[in-house]
C-alpha positions in Angstrom: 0.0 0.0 0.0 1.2 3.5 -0.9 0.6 7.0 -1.2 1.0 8.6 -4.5 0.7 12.6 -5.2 -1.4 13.5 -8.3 -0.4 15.7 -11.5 -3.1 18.1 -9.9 -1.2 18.3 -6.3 2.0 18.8 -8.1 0.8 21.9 -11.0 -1.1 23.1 -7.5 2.6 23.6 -5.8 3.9 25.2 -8.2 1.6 28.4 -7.5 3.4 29.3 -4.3 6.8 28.5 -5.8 6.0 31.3 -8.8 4.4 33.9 -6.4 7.7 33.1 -4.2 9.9 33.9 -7.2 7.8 36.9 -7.9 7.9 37.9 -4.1 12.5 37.9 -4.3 11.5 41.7 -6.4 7.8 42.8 -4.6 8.8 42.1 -0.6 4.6 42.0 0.1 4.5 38.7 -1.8 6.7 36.6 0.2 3.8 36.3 3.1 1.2 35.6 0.1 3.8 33.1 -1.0 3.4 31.4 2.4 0.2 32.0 3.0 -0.7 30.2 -0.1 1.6 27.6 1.1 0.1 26.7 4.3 -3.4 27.1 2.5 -1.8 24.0 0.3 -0.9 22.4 2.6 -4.3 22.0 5.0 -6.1 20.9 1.9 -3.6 18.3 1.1 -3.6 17.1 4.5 -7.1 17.2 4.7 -7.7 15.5 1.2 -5.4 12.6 2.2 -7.2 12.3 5.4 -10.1 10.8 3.1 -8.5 7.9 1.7 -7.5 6.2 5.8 -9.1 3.5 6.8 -9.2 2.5 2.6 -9.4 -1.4 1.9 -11.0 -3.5 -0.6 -11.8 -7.0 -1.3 -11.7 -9.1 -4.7 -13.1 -11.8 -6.2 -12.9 -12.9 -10.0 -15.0 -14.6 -12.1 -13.9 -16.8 -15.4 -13.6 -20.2 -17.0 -10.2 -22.2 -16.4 -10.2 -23.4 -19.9 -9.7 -21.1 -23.1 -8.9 -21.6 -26.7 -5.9 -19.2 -28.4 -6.6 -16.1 -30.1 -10.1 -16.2 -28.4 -11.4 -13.4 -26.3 -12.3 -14.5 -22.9 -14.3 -12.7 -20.2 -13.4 -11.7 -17.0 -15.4 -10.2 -13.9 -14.1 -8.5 -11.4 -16.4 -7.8 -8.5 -14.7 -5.0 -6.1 -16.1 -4.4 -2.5 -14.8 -1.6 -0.3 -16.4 -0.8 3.6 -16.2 2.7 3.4 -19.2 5.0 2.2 -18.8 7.4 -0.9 -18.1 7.8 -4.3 -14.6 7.6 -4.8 -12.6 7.1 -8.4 -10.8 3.9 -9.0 -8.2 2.6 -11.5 -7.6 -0.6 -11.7 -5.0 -3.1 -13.6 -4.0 -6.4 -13.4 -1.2 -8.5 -13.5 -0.7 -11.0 -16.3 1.5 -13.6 -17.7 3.7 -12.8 -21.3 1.5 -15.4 -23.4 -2.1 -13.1 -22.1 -2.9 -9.7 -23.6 -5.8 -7.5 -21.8 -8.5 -4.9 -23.8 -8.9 -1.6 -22.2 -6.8 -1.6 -19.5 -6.5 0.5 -17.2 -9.7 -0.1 -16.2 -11.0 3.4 -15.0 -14.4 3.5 -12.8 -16.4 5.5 -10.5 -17.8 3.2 -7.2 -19.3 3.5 -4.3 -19.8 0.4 -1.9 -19.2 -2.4 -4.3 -18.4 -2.6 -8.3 -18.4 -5.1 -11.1 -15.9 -4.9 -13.4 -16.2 -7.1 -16.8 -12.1 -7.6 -18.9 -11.5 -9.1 -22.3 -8.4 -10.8 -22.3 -6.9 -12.8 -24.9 -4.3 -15.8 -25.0 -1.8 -15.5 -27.4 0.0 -18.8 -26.1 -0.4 -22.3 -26.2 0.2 -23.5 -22.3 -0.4 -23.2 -18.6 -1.0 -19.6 -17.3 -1.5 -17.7 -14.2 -3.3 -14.5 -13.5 -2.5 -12.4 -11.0 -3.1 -9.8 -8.8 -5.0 -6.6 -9.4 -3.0 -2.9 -8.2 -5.8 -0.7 -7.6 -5.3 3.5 -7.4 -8.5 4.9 -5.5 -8.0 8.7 -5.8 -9.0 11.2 -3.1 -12.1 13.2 -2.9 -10.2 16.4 -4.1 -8.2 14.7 -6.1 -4.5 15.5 -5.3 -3.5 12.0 -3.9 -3.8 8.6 -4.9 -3.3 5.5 -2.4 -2.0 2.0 -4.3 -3.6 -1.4 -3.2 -2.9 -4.6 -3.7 -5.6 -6.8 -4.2 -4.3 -10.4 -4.3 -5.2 -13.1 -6.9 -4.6 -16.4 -8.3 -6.2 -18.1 -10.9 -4.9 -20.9 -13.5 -6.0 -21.1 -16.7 -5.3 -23.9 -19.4 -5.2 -22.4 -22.9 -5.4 -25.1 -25.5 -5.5 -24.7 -29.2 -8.7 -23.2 -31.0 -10.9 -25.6 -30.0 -13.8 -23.3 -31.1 -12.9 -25.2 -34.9 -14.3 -28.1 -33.4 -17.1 -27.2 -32.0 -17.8 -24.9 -35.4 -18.1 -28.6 -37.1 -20.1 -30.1 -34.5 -22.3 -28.0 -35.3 -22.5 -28.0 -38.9 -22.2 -32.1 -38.8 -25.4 -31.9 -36.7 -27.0 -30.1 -39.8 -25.5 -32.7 -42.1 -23.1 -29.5 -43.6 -20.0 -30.5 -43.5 -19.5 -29.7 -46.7 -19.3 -25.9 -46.0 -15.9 -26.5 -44.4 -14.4 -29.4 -47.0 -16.1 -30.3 -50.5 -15.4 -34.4 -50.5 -18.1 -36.6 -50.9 -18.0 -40.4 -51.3 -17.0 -41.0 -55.2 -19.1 -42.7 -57.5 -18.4 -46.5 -57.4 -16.6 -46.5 -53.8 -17.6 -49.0 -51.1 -20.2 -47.1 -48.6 -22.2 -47.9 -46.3 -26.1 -46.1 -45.5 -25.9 -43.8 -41.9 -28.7 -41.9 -42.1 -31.2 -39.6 -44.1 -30.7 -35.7 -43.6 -32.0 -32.3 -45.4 -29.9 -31.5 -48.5 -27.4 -28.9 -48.0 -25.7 -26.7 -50.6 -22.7 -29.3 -52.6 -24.6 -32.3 -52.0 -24.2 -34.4 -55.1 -28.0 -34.6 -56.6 -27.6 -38.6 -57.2 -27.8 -38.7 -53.8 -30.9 -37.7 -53.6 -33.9 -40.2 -51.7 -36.9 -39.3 -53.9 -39.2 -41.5 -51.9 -38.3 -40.0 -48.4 -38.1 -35.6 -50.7 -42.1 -37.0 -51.3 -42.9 -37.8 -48.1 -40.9 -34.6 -46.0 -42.0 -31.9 -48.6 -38.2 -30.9 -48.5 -34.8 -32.6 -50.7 -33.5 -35.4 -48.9 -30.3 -37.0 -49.0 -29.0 -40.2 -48.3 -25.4 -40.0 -46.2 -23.2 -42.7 -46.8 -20.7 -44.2 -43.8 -17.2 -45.2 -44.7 -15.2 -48.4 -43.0 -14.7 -47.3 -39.2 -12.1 -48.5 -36.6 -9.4 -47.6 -38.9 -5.8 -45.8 -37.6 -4.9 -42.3 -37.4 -1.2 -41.4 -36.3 0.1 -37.8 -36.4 4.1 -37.4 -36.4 4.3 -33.8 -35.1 8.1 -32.4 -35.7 8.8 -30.0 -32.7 12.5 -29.4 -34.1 14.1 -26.3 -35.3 12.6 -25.4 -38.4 8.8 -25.6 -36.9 9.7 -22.5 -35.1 9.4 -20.5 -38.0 6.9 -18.2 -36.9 4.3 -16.2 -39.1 2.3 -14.0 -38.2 2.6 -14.0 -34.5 2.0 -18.0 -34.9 4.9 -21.0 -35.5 4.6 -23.3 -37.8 3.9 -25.9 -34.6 1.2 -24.0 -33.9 -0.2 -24.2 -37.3 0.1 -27.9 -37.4 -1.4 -28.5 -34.2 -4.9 -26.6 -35.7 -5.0 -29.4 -38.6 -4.3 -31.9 -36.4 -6.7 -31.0 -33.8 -9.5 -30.8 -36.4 -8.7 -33.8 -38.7 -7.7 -36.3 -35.3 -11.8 -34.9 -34.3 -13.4 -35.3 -37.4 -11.4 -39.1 -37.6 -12.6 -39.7 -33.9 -16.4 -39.0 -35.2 -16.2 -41.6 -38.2 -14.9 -43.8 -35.5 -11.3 -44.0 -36.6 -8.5 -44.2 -33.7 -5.9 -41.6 -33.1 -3.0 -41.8 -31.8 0.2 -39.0 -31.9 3.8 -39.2 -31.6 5.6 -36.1 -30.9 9.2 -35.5 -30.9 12.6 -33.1 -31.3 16.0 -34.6 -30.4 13.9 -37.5 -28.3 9.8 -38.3 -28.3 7.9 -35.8 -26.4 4.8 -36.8 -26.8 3.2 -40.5 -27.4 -0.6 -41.7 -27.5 -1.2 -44.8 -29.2 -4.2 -45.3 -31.3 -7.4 -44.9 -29.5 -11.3 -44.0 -30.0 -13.8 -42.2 -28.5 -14.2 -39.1 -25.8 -11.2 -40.5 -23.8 -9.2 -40.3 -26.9 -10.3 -36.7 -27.6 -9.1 -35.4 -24.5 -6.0 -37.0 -24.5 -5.1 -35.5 -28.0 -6.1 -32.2 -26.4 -4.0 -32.3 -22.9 -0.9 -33.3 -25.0 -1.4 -30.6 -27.8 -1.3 -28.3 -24.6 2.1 -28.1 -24.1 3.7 -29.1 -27.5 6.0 -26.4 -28.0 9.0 -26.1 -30.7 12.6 -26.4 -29.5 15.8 -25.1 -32.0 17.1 -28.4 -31.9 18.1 -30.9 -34.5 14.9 -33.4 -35.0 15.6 -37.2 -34.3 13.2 -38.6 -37.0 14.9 -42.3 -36.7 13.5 -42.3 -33.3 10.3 -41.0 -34.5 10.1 -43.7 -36.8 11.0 -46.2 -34.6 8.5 -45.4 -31.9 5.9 -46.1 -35.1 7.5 -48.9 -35.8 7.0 -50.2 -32.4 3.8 -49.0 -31.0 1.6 -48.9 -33.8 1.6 -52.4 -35.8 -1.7 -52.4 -37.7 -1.7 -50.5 -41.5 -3.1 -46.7 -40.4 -2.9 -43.6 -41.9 0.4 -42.2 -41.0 0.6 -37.9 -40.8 3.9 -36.5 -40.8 4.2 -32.4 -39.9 7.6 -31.0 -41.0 8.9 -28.3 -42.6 12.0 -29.0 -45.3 14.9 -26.8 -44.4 18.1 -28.9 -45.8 19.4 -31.7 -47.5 20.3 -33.6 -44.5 16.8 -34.2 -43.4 15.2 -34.9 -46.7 18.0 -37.6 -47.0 17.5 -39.1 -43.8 13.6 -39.2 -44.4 14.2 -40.8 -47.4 15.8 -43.3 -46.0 13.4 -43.9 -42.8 10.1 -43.7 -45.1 10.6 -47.2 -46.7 10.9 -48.8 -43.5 7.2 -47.9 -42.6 6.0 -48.7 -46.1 3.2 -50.7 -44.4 1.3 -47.2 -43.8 0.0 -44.9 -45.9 1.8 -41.9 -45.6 1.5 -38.1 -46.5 3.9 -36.3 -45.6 2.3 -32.2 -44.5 5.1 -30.1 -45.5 4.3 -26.4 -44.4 5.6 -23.9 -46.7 7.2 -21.1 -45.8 5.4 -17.4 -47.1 8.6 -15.3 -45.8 10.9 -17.2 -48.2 8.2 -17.2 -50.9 8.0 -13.0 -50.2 11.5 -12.8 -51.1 11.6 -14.8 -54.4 8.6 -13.4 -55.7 10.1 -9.3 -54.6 10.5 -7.3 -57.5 14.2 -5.8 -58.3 15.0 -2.2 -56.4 18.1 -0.6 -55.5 19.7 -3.1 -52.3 22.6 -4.6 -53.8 21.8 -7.7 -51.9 18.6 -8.2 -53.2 19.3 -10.2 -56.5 21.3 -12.4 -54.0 18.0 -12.9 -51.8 15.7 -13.6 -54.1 18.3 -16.3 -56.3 19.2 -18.0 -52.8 15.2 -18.0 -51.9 14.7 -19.1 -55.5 17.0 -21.6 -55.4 16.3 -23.3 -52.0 12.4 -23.0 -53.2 13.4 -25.2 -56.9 15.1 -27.3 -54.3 12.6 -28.1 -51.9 10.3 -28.9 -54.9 12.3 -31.5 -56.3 12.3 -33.3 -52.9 8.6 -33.4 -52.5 8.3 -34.9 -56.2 10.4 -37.2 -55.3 8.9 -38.1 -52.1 5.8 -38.3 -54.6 7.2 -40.6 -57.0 8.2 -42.9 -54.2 4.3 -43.3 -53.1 4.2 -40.8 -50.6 1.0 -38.3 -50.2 2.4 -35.0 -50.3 0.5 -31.7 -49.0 2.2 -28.6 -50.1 0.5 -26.0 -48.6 0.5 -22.7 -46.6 -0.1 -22.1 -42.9 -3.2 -20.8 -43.4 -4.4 -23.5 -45.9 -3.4 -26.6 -44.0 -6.1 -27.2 -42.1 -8.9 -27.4 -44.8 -6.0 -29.3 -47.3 -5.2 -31.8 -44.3 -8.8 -32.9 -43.6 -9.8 -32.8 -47.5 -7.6 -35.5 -47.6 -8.4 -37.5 -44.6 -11.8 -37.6 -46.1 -10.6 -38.1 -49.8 -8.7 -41.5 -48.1 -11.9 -42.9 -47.0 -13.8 -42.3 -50.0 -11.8 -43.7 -52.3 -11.0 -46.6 -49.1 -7.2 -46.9 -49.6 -6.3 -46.9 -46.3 
């Protein structure tokens, strides 16, 4: 707790301090300058004699789970014993990875107040709020006295979840096709699921005339692909995943198309399972279904962080190898950076050749930026843009090979992953290669 004089109490002083510089030339000043003075000074004393006795309790409202990028509210309820309207400001104290809107919180309150924050997790992980400094100012204004209102609250901030809940939604009004265009393909094995209202894309073949008579409304028969099948994500946390655009690393970026494609598999009934891993493996779930398996994929994604480290993809492999024996649909996240690796993967890929494997490689927009930047006048520029060229031609050859070699390839931005990532997922069990 501490006292703190105003900008008002301080351009107040400085009154008596001019009519004293005044008073060194006109001698009848000096006892205005001091009378002035002790005039100051009552009213300051007096002033500060308002805010004794002050105290305040706090207690804060908010969920202990949030999703990334998401705003979240907070409510801060404020109560104080003493009587009258005083003015507050209030702050609070938060973690790097947690951004607040419209702090400081300025309000006017009597015996109690309620307080609603928007803050926003910009980090993956565990977090803690803090305490809240609070700056009640004095009746006449010229002091302020500093509290410390203590406070503790954890919050988990997983990926956006809110994607998943978006498709929920739309599955439950049979339109999933707003998100991803794949339908079963003529002449692929398919079994009936259920009959639902027809929904923009729907191919018109699979139209039920019989049950369109009886609702009065298009009908469409939706078709169920072969269940209990394997997912496994191969999540690279090494060096070149923490690349970072836009605020967001390539990890994190990967982690969204998993997240959405491992739910959307979990609700055809497929099992999941994730191996995560820099120089050792970080993170392993084997192959599961159902709620449990959900959660699980969500904990881990939690605290999956990139490390600038050299991957250890033979250990990555061999963990596959080990722990998941059946043929499953194997999802590798990396991002090409040199020779080295793409030599060492092409060496470990025919080892699991038992799996079919596409290989997510997340391109890269800076270097892309920099080959595509017309000519000016840096002389280093031409020497930019051929070296981002150059290392662009290469990385291209290494996914065709990877290509030729029977290897699904995704070559695609950040931003376009997710939708690319779980096109295919549902491509795989239409056309039931897996």
């Amino acid at each position: 707790m501490s006292w703190l004089p105003t900008g008002r109490l301080l351009l107040l002083a400085t009154l008596p301090l001019g009519i004293a510089a005044v008073g060194v030339l006109v001698e009848p000043l000096r006892l205005t300058a001091l009378g002035v003075d002790v005039a100051l000074g009552l009213v300051a004393v007096v002033d500060a004699l308002t805010l004794l006795g002050v105290s305040a309790t706090l207690s804060r409202q908010l969920r202990t789970t949030w999703s990334v990028n998401r705003p979240e509210r907070v409510v801060v309820q404020i109560a104080r014993r003493k009587r009258g309207a005083v003015q507050v400001e209030m702050q609070v104290t938060l973690p790097e990875g947690i951004e607040a809107e419209g702090l400081p919180a300025r309000f006017r309150m009597r015996e109690r107040a309620r307080v609603e924050l928007r803050l926003v997790a910009r980090r993956r992980g565990r977090w803690v709020l803090g305490d809240h400094p609070l700056r009640i100012t004095s009746t006449f204004g010229l002091w302020q006295r500093q509290l410390l209102l203590p406070a503790h609250d954890v919050v988990q901030v997983w990926p956006d979840v809110k994607a998943l809940t978006q498709y929920d939604l739309l599955a439950r009004a049979g339109r999933q096709a707003m998100l991803v265009r794949v339908l079963p393909r003529p002449g692929t094995l398919a079994e009936f699921e259920r009959l639902r209202p027809w929904a923009r894309g729907d191919e018109y073949r699979m139209v039920d005339w019989k049950a369109t008579a009886r609702a009065r409304q298009p009908i469409v028969r939706q078709l169920r692909h072969a269940t209990n099948q394997s997912v496994v994500f191969l999540l690279d946390l090494g060096r070149t995943m923490t690349a970072e655009w836009q605020g967001r690393s390539a990890v994190d970026s990967a982690l969204d198309a998993l997240l959405l494609t491992g739910h959307v598999a979990l609700r055809q009934k497929d099992r999941v399972g994730l191996i995560a891993f820099d120089r050792k493996v970080r993170a392993l779930l084997k192959p599961q279904s159902g709620p449990r398996a959900r959660q699980a994929l969500l904990r881990a994604a939690c605290n999956l962080f990139p490390e600038l480290e050299e991957p250890d993809f033979r250990e990555a492999f061999a963990a596959l190898r080990t722990h998941v024996r059946s043929r499953s649909l194997v999802v590798l996240f990396t991002s090409l950076a040199d020779e080295g690796s793409a030599r060492l993967l092409r060496q470990l890929l025919p080892t699991v050749s038992r799996h079919l494997v596409v290989w997510v490689a997340l391109r890269d927009p800076g270097v892309e930026a920099m080959a595509n930047r017309p000519p000016n006048d840096d002389p280093l520029s031409p020497w930019e843009r051929g070296a981002a060229a150059e290392f662009l031609n290469w990385r291209q050859r290494t996914l065709d090979d990877a290509r030729s070699r029977g290897v699904h390839v995704i070559d695609a931005l950040p931003a376009e992953v997710t939708p690319t990532l779980l096109s295919h997922y549902l491509d795989v069990k239409a056309r039931q290669v897996l």
